[in-house]
C-alpha positions in Angstrom: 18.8 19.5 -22.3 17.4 17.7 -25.0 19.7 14.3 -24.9 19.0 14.6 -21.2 15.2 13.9 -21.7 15.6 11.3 -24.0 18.3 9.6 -22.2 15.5 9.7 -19.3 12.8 8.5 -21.4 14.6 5.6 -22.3 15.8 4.9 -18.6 11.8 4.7 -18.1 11.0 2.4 -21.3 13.7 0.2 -19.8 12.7 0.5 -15.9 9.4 -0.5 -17.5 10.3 -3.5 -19.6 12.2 -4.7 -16.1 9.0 -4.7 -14.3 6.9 -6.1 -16.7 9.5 -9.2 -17.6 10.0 -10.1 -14.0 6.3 -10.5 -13.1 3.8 -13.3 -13.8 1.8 -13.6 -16.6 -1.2 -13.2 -14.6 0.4 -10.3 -12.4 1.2 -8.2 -16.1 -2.5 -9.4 -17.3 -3.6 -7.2 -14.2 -1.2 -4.3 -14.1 -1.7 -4.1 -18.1 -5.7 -3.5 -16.7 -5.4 -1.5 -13.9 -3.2 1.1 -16.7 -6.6 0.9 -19.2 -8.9 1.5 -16.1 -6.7 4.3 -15.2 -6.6 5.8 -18.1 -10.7 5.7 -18.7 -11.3 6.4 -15.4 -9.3 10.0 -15.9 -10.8 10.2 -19.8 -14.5 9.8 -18.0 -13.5 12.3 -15.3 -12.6 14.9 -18.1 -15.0 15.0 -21.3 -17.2 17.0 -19.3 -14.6 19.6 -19.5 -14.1 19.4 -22.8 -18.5 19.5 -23.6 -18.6 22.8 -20.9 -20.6 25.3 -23.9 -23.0 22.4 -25.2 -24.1 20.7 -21.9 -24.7 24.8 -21.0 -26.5 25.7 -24.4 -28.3 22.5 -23.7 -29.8 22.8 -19.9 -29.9 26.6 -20.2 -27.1 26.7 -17.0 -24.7 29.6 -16.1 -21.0 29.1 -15.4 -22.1 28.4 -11.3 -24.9 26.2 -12.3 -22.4 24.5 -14.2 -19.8 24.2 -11.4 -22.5 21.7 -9.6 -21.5 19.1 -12.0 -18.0 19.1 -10.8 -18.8 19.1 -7.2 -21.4 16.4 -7.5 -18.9 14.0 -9.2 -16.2 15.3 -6.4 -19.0 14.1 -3.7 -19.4 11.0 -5.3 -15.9 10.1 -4.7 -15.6 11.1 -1.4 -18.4 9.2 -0.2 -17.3 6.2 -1.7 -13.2 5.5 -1.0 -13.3 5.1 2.4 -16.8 2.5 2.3 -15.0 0.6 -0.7 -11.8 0.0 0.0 -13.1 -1.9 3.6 -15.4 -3.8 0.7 -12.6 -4.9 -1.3 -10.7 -6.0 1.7 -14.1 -8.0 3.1 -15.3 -9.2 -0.5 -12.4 -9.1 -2.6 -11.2 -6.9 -6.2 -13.0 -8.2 -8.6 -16.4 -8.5 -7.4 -16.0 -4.9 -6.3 -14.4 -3.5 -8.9 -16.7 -4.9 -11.1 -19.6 -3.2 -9.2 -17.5 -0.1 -9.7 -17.6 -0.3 -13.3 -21.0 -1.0 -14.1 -21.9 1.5 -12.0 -20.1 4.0 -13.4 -21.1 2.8 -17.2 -23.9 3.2 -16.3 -23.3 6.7 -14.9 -22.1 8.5 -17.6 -24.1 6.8 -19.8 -27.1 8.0 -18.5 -25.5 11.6 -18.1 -25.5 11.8 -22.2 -29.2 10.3 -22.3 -30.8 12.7 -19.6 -33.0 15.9 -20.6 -33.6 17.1 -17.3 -30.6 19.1 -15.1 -31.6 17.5 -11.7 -31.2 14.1 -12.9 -27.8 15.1 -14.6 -26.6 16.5 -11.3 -27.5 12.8 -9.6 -25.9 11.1 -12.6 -22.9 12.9 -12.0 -23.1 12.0 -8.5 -23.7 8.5 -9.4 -20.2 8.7 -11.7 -18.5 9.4 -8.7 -19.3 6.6 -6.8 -18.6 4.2 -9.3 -15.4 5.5 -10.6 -14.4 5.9 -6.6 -13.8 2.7 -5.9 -10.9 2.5 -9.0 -7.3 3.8 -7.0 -8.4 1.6 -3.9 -8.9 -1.4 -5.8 -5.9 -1.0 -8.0 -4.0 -0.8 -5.4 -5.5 -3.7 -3.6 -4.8 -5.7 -7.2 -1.5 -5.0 -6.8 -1.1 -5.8 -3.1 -2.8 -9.4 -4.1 -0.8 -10.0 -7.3 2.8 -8.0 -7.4 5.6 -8.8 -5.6 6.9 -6.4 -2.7 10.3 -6.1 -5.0 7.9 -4.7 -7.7 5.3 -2.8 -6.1 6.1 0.7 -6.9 7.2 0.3 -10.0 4.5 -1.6 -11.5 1.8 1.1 -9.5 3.7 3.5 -11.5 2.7 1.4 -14.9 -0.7 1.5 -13.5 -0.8 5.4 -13.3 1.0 6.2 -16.1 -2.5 5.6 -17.3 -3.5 9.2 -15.5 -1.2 11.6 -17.2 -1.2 10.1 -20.5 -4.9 10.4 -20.4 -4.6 14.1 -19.3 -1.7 14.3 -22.3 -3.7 13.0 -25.2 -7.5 13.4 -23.8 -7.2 17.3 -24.7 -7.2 16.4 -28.7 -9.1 13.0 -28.3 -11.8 13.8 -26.7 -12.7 17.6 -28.1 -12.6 16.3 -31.6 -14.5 13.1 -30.5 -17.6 15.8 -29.7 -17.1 18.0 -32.4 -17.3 14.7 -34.5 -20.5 12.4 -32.6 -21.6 15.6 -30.0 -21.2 15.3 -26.1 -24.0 13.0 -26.0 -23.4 10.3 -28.1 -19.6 10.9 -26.8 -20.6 10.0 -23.1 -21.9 7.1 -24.8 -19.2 6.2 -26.5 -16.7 6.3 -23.3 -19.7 4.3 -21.1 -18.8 1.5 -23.7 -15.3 1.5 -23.6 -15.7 1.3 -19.4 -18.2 -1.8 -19.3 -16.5 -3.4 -22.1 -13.2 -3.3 -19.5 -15.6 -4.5 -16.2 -16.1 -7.6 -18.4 -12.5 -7.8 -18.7 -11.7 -7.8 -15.2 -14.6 -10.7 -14.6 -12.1 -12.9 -17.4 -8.8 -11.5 -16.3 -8.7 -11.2 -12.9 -8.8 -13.7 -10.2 -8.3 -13.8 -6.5 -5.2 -15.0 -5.4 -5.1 -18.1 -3.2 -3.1 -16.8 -0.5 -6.3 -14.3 0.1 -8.2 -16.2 1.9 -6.1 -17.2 4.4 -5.3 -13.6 5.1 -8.3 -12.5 6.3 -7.6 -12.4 9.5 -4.6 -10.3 9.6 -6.7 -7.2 8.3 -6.6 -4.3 10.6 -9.5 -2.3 11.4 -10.7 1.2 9.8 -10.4 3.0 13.0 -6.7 1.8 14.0 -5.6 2.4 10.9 -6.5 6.1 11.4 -4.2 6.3 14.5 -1.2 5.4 11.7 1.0 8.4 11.9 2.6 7.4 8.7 -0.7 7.1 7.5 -2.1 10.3 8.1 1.3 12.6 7.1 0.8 10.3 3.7 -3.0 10.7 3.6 -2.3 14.7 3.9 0.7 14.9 1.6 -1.4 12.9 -0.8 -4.3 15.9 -0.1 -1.2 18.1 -1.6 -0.6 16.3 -4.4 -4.3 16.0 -5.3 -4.7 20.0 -5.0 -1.8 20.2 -7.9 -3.7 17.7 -10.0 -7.0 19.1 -9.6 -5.1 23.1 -10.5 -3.7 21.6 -13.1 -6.8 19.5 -14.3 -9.0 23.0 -13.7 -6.8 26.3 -14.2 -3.6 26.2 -16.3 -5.4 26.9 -19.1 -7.4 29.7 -17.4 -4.1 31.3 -15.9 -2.6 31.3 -19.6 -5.4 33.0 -20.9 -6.0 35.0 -18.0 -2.9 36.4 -17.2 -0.8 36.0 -20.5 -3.7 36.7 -23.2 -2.7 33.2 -25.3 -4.8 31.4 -27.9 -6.3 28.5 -27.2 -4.4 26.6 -29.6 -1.3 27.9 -27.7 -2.4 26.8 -24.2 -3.4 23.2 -25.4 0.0 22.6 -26.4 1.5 24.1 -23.1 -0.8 22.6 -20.8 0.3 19.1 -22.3 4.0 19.8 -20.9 3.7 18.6 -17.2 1.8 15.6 -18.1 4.5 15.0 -20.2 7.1 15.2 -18.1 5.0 13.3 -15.4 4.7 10.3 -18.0 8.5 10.4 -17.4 9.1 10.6 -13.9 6.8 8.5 -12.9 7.9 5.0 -13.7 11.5 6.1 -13.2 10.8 7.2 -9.5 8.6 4.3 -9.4 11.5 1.8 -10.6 14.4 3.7 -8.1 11.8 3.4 -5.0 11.4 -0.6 -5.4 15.4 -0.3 -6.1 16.2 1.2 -2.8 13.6 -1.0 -0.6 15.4 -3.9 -1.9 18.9 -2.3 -1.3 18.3 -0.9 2.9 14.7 -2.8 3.6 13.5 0.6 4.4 10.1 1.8 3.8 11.2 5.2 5.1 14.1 5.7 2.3 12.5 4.3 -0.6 9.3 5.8 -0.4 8.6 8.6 1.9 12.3 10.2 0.7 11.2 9.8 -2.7 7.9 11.7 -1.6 9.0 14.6 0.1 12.0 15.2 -1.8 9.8 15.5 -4.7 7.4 17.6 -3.1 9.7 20.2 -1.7 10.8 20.7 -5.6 7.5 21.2 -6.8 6.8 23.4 -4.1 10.0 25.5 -4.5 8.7 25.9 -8.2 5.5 27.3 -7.5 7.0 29.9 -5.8 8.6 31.9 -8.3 5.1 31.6 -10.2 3.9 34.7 -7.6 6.6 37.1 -8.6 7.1 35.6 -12.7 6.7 38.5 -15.2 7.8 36.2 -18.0 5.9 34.2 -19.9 8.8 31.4 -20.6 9.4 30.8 -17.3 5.9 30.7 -16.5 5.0 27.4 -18.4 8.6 26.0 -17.0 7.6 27.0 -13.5 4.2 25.3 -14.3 5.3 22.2 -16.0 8.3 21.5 -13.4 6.5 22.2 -10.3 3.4 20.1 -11.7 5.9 17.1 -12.8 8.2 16.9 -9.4 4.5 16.9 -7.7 3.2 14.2 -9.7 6.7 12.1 -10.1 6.4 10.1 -6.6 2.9 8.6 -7.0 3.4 5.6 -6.9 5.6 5.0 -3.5 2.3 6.8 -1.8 0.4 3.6 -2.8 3.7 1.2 -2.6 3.4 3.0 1.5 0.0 1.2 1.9 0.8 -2.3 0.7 4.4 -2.2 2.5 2.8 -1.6 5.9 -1.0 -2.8 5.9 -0.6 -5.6 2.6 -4.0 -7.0 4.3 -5.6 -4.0 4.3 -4.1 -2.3 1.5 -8.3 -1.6 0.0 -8.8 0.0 3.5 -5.1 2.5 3.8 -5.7 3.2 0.2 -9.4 4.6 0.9 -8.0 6.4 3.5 -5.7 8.2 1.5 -8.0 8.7 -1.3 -10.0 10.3 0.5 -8.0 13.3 1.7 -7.3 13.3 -2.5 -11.5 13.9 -3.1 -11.3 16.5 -0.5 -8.8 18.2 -2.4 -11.1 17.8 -5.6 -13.7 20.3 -3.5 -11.4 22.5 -2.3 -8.7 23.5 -5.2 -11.7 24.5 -7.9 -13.5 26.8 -5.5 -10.3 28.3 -3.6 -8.4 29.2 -6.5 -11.6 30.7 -8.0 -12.2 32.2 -5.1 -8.6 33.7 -4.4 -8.1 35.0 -8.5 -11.5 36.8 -8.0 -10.3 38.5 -4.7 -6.8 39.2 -5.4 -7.3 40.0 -9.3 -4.9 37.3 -10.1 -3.6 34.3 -9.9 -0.7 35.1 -7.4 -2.0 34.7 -4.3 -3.8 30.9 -5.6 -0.3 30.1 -6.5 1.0 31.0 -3.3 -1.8 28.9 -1.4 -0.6 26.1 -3.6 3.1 26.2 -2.6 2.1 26.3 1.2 -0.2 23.0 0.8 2.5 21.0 -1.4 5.2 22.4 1.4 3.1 21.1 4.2 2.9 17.5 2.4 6.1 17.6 2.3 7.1 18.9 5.8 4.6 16.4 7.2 6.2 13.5 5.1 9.5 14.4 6.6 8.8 14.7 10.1 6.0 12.5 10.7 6.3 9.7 8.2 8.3 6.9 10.2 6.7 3.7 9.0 10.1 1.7 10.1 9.8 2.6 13.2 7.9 -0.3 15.8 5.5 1.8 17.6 4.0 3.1 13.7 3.9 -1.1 12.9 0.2 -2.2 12.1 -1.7 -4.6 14.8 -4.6 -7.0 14.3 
């Protein structure tokens, strides 16, 4: 079992090195970035989790007082991906994702600076708009600078930047608060995120080929008439609601249902972004493999999804019946790694059928993904306190990642001409 993983990890080190050495300078210059943006963006996204009993201590807030921080942020986003990826279609990446980043500097900056709760609440708001725009214009970066060939595998470079910030953030970013306080911490990470919007400004550039392109972008409202589209956009809602349970409640259900120390559960709850770390650039590499062996958009990346999916759905489903603690955290950490391991053909789907509207699709997507940022914290809170356990949440869970990957299956057909994009 052990040789197994390490024979995997190097297959990924190596799927890795074959991406990076067959790209431009100036494509690696910008998958290298969109990997650092990802892995701030998530960092920003979680101190707040890690500074829960000091922010409370310091505004006087109870746990549901509290829990408006995390849906303001969650608003933020949603209101923003659809609105930026048509911006970074019309105006191009790096003026918008430029604008992202400030704003979002900005953002958290201000939330370690403010005294009053209100103004915490819109800063938090404010975060979300700004970090929003990140996933669309990534993947618009990489519709502009990386080769069709390469496209999943170098998006799944780019995300690798989400689980290993969810792997090492834990340690990083607790003991950076103990050490400077939350404050001064939210500072710190503000930065680190302008310091990389001035390195888009010198790094990035738009590509020449843009602006001839213009006018093969397809409009907002056809694009929502995309079959493929949607079953992605709703598979991708799936996926989101494992991330956000993972992000919000492993630890809880360890502690909750198995009584373990905290020290225990922060070296559990590292497992699946472990193995995601894994998976990812391998199903990444084996996607772009098999669009250049059959030309189809169907077998190398909505297979890929939904094969993946059904796993991690047939995972979670044990977890309502589990009476041992062992094959709990398996369960967990399988079920949350299959989920996670096809994220990048779900982007590679938008640049292989709308390449000139790649900002838009993504948005699209990304939206169902904030939607799933509202709905996984309070449902699952919601369904422990009802059911007195974590059971029925964990059932919920396996239905919505079973969906995604039903819908994928059935409805997901980008090959065929009546699902091709029109002007």
């Amino acid at each position: 079992m052990v040789a197994d993983s390490f024979r995997k990890m190097r297959q990924g080190v190596r799927a890795i090195s074959a991406a990076t050495q067959s790209l431009s300078k100036r494509a690696w210059a910008v998958t290298v970035l969109a990997f650092a943006l990802c892995l701030v963006n998530y960092s920003d996204r979680m101190v707040i989790s890690f500074a829960i009993e000091p922010i409370k201590k310091d505004f006087g807030l109870t746990n549901t007082s509290f829990g408006l921080a995390i849906s303001y942020f969650a608003l933020g986003t949603l209101f923003v991906n659809c609105l930026s990826g048509v911006l970074l279609d019309r105006f191009g990446t790096r003026l918008v994702w430029t604008i992202g980043l400030l704003v979002w500097s900005a953002a958290i900056a201000a939330s370690g600076m403010v005294e009053i709760w209100a103004l915490f609440l819109t800063a938090r708001f404010v975060l979300g708009l700004g970090e929003g725009v990140n996933f669309p214009a990534m993947n618009r970066a990489a519709a502009d600078w990386i080769p069709p060939r390469l496209t999943s595998r170098s998006v799944g470079i780019m995300l690798l930047g989400v689980p290993v910030a969810l792997l090492l953030g834990g340690p990083l970013l607790s003991h950076l608060i103990g050490w400077i306080n939350w404050r001064n911490a939210f500072i710190v990470l503000a930065i680190g995120s302008a310091i990389l919007g001035v390195a888009v400004q010198v790094i990035y550039r738009i590509p020449r080929s843009r602006s001839a392109a213009d006018a093969n972008r397809v409009p907002w409202w056809r694009l929502l008439r995309n079959p493929t589209l949607l079953a992605t956009s709703w598979s991708f809602f799936a996926f989101g609601y494992v991330l956000w349970f993972g992000i919000t409640w492993i630890p809880g259900y360890f502690e909750q249902t198995w009584q373990m120390d905290l020290a225990s559960i922060g070296w559990f709850s590292t497992l699946p972004w472990g193995l995601a770390c894994v998976l990812i650039p391998l199903v990444g590499w084996y996607s772009d493999r098999r669009m250049i062996q059959t030309r189809s958009i169907r077998s190398a990346r909505v297979h890929p999804i939904w094969i993946f999916q059904l796993l991690g759905a047939l995972c979670f489903i044990p977890m309502i019946f589990v009476h041992s603690q062992t094959l709990a955290i398996l369960m967990i950490s399988l079920g949350v790694g299959f989920s996670m391991a096809a994220n990048a053909p779900y982007y590679s789907i938008c640049t292989d059928l709308f390449r000139e509207s790649t900002g838009t699709a993504t948005g699209i997507m990304v939206t169902f993904f904030s939607i799933s940022g509202l709905v996984t914290p309070l449902l699952t809170g919601w369904l422990t306190d009802v059911f007195g356990g974590f059971q029925a949440a964990f059932a919920v869970l396996a239905i919505f990642v079973a969906t995604g990957a039903i819908g994928m299956l059935l409805f997901a057909r980008p090959d065929c001409p009546t699902q091709e994009p029109t002007s």
